[in-house]
N, C-alpha and C positions, 0 to 999 in steps of 0.2 A: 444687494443682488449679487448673487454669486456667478458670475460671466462662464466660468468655465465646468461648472455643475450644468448650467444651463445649456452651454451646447453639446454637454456629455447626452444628457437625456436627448438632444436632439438628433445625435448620431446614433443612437443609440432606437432610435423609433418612440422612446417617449414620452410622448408628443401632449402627454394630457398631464403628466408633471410639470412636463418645461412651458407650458401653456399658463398651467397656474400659478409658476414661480414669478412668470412675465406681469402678469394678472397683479398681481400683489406687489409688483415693482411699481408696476404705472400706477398704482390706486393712490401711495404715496406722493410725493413731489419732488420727481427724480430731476437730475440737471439733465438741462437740454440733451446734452451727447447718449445719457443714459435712457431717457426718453427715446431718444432717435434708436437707440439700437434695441431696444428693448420690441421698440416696434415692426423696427427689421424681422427681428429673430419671430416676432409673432409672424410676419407675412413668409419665413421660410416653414412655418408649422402650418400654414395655410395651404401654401403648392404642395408637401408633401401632400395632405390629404385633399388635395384636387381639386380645392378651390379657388382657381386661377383668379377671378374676379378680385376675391377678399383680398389675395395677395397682392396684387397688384395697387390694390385700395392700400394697405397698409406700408406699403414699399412709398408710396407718394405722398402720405404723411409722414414717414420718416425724414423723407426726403424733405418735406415743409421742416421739420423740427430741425432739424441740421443737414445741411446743403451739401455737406462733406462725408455726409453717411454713404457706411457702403451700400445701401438699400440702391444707391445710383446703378451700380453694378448688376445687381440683382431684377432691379424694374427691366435694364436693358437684355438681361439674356432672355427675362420671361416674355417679353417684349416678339424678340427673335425666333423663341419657342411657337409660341401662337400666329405669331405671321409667315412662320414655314408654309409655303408652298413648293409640292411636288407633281407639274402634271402629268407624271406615270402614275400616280398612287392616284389620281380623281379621275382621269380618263384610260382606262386598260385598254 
């Protein structure tokens, strides 16, 4: 798995090669670390395309696969994102 091809597509918007390169990582029998981030990088192709749920789902099994993954980081901003409360923006 090529780590830095992978989040070229990522930056890059895509999202449907760095998906299947992920895809084809995990199908193997990656070490843990790579498993964990393998699965990160799927739960940031997930938020891009607005799948908060999945994201979230995949941030916390990284987070299971390695406790040191930065999906920790990630769970907690999407976390932050979704629990934004503004009450000017719900009561005008």
């Amino acid at each position: 798995m090529d780590r830095q091809q992978i989040i070229t597509y990522v930056n890059d918007n895509r999202l449907i090669e760095a998906g299947d390169a992920l895809r084809t990582a995990l199908s193997g029998e990656p070490a843990t670390a790579d498993r964990a981030w393998a699965l990160y990088m799927l739960g940031r192709i997930a938020w891009k395309e607005g799948r908060s749920t999945d994201a979230i789902t995949l941030y916390n099994t990284a987070i299971e696969a390695d406790p040191a993954s930065e999906a920790r980081v990630a769970l907690a901003q999407a976390t932050q994102v979704l629990n934004f409360y503004h009450k000017d923006l719900y009561n005008p």
